[in-house]
C-alpha angles and dihedrals in degrees: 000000000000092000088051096050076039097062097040086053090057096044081050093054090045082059103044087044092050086058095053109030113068110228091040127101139152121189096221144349090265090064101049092055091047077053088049100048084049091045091055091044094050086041093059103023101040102015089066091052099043090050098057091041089054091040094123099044091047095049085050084058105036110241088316101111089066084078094058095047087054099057082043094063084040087065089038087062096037082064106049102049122052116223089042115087144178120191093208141302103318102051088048087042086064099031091062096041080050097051099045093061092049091051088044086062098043083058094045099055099033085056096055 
C-alpha cells in the first residue's frame, strides 16, 4: 500500500514540476504515474549499474556525478513515454533534483 500512495506522490510531483520548471511537461495525471512507475524500475534496475560503472568518475567529483546520471534516467523515461517531455540537460538536470526531494518526503513520511 505505501509503494502505491508512493508512487501517486511522485506522479503528483512530475505535475506539479511540469508546471514550474520550463522544458517539462506531462499531458495528464495518468502519465505522469505510468512515468512514475518507469522512473522507480530504471532507479532500482539501471541506477545501481550506472553508478558502479561511473564509480571513478563519481569519487573525482565527489558525489557529484550522481546528479548527472539522474538527469540522465530522467531523459531515459521522457523517451520512452509520449505525453511526457524534456526539452534538454538542464531542464532534466532540475526535474530529477526536484523529484528526488519529493520522493525523499514521500518516504519520509510514509515511513513514519
Amino acid at each position: 500500500m505505501r509503494i502505491i500512495a508512493h508512487i501517486l506522490i511522485v506522479a503528483i510531483g512530475l505535475l506539479a514540476i511540469a508546471e514550474f520548471v520550463p522544458g517539462i511537461a506531462v499531458e495528464s495525471f495518468t502519465i505522469a504515474v505510468i512515468a512514475a512507475l518507469v522512473l522507480g524500475v530504471l532507479n532500482v534496475v539501471i541506477r545501481p549499474i550506472l553508478l558502479i560503472l561511473t564509480l571513478p568518475i563519481t569519487i573525482v567529483t565527489l558525489g557529484l556525478f550522481t546528479f548527472v546520471i539522474n538527469a540522465f534516467l530522467f531523459l531515459v523515461v521522457a523517451s520512452l513515454i509520449s505525453g511526457f517531455d524534456v526539452q534538454g540537460f538542464l531542464p532534466a538536470l532540475l526535474g530529477s533534483i526536484l523529484i528526488s526531494i519529493v520522493s525523499s518526503a514521500s518516504r519520509y513520511v510514509l515511513d513514519s
